[in-house]
C-alpha positions in Angstrom: 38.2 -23.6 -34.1 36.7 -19.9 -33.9 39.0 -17.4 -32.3 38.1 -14.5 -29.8 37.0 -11.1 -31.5 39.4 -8.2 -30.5 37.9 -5.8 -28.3 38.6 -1.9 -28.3 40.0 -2.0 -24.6 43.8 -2.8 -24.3 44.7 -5.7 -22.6 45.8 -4.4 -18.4 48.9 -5.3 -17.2 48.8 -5.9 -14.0 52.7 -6.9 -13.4 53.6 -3.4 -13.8 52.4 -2.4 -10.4 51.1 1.1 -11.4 48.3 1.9 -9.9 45.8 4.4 -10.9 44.3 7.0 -9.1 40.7 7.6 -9.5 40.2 10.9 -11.6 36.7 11.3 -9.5 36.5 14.1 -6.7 33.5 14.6 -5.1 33.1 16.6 -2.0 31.1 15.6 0.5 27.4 16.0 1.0 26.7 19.0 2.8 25.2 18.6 6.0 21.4 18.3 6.4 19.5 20.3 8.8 17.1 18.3 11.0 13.3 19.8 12.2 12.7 21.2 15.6 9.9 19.6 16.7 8.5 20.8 20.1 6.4 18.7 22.4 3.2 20.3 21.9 3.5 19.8 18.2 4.2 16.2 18.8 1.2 16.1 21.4 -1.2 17.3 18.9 0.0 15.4 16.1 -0.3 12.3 18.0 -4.4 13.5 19.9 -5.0 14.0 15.7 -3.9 10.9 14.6 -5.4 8.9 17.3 -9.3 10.6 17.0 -8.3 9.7 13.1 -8.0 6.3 14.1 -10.8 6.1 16.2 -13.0 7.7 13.6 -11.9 5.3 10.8 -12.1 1.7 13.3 -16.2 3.6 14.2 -16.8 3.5 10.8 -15.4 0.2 9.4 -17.7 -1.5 12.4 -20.9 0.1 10.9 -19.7 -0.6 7.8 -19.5 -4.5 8.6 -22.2 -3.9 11.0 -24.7 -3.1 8.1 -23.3 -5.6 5.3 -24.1 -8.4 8.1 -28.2 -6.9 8.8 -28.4 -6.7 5.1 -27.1 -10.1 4.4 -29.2 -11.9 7.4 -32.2 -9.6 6.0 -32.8 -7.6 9.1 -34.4 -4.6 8.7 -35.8 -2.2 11.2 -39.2 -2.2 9.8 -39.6 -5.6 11.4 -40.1 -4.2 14.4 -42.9 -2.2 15.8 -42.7 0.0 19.2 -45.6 0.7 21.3 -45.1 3.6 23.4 
């Protein structure tokens, strides 16, 4: 039968009822100092995002808009105006 390898650690004794004291001391993390933000920043933040969002829905639906013309084959030169 094999027997265990020794390891470098010595074996703890926990009958002795010594308890060791962490040797790490770290103070505490200093304290971080949050951003004013004003209403009118937040306002115009929010009027910028929301033409952003506007702007970006406008031009996904001509995007899909076109792909579905050019896949049914519609073109505008089908058409002819009389004025």
């Amino acid at each position: 039968m094999a027997r265990p390898l020794k390891s470098a650690k010595p074996t703890v004794d926990l009958a002795a009822g010594e308890v060791r004291v962490s040797k790490i001391r770290r103070d505490p993390q200093p304290q971080q100092k949050l951003k004013e933000i004003t209403i009118e920043e937040r306002n115009e933040r929010d009027q910028r995002n929301a033409i952003i969002g506007i702007a970006a829905f406008t031009i996904a639906m001509m995007i899909i808009l076109l792909a579905v013309s050019v896949w049914a084959g519609w073109t505008p030169r089908a058409y002819i105006l009389q004025l």
